[in-house]
C-alpha positions in Angstrom: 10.3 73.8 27.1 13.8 74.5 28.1 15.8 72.1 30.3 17.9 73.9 33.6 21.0 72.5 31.5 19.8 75.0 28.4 19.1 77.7 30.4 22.7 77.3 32.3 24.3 76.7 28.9 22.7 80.3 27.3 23.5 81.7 30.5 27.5 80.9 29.8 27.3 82.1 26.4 25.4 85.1 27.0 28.6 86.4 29.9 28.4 84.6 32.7 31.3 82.8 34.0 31.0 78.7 34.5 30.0 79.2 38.3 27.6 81.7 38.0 25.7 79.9 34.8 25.0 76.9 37.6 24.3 79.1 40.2 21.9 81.3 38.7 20.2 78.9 37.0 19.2 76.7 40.1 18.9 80.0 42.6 15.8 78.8 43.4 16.6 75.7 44.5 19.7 77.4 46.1 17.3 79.1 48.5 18.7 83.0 47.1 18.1 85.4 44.1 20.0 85.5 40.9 21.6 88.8 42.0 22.5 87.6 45.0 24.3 83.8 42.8 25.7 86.5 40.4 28.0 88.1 43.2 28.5 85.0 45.4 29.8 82.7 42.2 32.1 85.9 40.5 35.0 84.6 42.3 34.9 81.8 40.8 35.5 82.3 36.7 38.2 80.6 35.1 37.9 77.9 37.8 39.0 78.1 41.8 42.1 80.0 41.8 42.1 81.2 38.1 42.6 78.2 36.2 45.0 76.5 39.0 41.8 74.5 40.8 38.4 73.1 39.9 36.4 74.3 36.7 33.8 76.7 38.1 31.0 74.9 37.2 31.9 72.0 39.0 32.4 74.9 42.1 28.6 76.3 40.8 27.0 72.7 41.2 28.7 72.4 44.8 27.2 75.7 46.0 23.8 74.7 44.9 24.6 71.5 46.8 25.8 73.4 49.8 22.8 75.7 49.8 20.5 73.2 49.6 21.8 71.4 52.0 23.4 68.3 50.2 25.6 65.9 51.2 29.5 65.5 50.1 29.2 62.2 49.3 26.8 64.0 46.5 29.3 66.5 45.2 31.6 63.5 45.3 29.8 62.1 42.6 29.7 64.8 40.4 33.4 65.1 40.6 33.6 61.2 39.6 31.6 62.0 36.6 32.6 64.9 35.3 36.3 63.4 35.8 35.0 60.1 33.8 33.4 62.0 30.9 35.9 65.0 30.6 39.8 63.6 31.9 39.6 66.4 34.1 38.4 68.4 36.5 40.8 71.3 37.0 40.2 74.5 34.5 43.4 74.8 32.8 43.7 70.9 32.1 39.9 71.4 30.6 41.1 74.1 28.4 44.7 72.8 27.4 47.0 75.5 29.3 50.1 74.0 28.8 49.6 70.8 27.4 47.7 72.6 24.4 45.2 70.0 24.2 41.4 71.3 25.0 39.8 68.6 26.7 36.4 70.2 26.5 35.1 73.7 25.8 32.8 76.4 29.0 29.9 75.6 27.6 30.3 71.5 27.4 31.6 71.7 31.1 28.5 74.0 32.1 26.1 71.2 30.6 27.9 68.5 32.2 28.1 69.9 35.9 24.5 70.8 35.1 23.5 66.9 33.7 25.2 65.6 37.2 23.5 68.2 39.6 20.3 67.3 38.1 21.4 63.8 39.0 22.0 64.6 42.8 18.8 67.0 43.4 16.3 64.9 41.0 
């Protein structure tokens, strides 16, 4: 059986962007459809702001959060983590723009924001 963290994993690597991998794979627990995580999340590839702010699937795992009605302190502690594992948690730091050093690739940062939602909605 295939974990939520596959599933959002095959979701990046199958063309959807960071946010939307999270977002459509915990929709349901989002309280919407995958259309409807498809379009809200779009904004949101290559990180908040197109690489200047946080890697979108950090941003996915804080709108299932938001949806479901989690607290910040919660989305707090995926930042932590994903900052502890990964150096980072801005996009272009992640993928080395301009320091030329790739801290981690989509896909590893779609599984990690995925390991730490899983954390915060159990």
């Amino acid at each position: 059986m295939e974990t939520r963290k596959q599933i959002a994993v095959e979701k990046k690597n199958c063309g959807h962007n960071c946010a939307q991998a999270i977002l459509c794979t915990y929709a349901d627990i989002a309280g919407i459809d995958e259309a409807t995580a498809m379009h809200l999340a779009a904004p949101f590839g290559a990180g908040m702001g197109n690489m200047e702010g946080t890697c979108g699937a950090i941003v996915g795992a804080g709108l299932v959060l938001g949806l479901a009605g989690a607290s910040t302190k919660q989305m707090r502690q995926i930042m932590n983590k994903f900052q502890e594992r990964n150096g980072a948690t801005q996009c272009k730091l992640l993928k080395g723009v301009g320091t030329g050093k790739v801290l981690r690739e989509c896909s590893d940062c779609v599984a990690d924001a995925a390991e730490f939602l899983e954390e915060q909605i159990g």
